[in-house]
N, C-alpha and C positions, 0 to 999 in steps of 0.2 A: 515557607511558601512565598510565591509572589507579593506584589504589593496589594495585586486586585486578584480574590480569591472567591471564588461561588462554592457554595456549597448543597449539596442535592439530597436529597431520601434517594436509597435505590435499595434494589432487592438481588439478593446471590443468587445466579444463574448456572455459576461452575468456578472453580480453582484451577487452575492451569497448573501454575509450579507454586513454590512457595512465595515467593512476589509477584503474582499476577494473576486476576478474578477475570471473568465476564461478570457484569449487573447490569439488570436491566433500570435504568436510570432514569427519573420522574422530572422530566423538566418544567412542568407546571403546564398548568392552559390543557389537561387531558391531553398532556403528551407524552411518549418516553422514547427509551430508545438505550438500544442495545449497545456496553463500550466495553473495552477491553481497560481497564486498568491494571498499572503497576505502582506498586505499593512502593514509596518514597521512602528514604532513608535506610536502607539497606540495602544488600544483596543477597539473595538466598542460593544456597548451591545449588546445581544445575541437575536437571529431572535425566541426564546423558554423560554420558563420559564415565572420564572415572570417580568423579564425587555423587554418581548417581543418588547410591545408597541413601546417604547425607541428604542427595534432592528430595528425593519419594519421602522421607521422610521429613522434610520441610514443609513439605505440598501438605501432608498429613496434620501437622501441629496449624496448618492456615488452614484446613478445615476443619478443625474441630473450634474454633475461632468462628469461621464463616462457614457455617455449613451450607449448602444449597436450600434456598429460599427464607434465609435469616437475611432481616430486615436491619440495613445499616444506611449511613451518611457520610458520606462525601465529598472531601475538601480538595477543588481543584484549581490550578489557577497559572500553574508551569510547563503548560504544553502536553507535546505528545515525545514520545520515544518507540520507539523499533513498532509506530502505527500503538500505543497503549498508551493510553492518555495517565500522566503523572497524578499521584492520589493520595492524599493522606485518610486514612478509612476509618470509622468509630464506630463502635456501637451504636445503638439507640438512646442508650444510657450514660453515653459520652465518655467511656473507654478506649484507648488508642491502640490499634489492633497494631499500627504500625512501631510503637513502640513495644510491646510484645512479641512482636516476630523478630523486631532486631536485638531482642534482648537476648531471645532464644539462638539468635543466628549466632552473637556472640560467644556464649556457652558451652556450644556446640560445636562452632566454627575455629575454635581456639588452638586445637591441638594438629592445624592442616598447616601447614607451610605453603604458602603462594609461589610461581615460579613462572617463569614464560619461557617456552621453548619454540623457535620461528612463529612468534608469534599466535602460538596454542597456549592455553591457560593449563596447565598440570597443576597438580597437587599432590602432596607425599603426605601421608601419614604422620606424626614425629611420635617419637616414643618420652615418655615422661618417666 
């Protein structure tokens, strides 16, 4: 993360794909407020195309992690991207949600070959 980093309580609101929450965000003083986060330090396969399969169940291992209305904190401090504010996420109990998911991404993600075609992301299979 950045050099100046905040960090917040917030509550899970919904999972998008596998890198990316709604939480509704406590910014103190009886405030909050609704952000999209995307989980740093990975890439999670995409909820369309042809890694679908692969996405839907990425989306699935981030919520069983974060399920809707599990209480977490969040470390931010690198901006925004595609409007979802960059986020390293923990439990309450000070667990790296994001180190989990890129573990898992890893794992799982291992047996895909990356490939660009006019600039569209494809993926093949590879046989071991």
């Amino acid at each position: 993360m950045s050099s100046i980093d905040y960090r917040y309580r917030a509550t899970v609101l919904r999972v998008i794909d596998g890198d990316t929450i709604v939480a509704l965000v406590d910014l103190g003083f009886h405030t909050s407020r609704e952000i999209h986060l995307r989980l740093d330090g990975y890439d999670a396969p995409e909820i369309r195309g042809p890694e679908k399969v692969l996405g839907k169940k990425a989306t699935q291992v981030l919520l069983h992690y974060l399920p809707e209305g599990a209480e977490c904190i969040i470390q931010t401090g690198k901006g925004k991207t595609f409007d979802r504010w960059i986020a390293d996420v923990f439990t309450v109990d000070g667990f790296s949600i994001n180190s989990r998911m890129k573990t898992w991404c890893e794992q799982n993600m291992k047996n895909l070959k990356w490939g660009y075609v006019k600039k569209k992301k494809v993926i093949h299979e590879t046989k071991e």
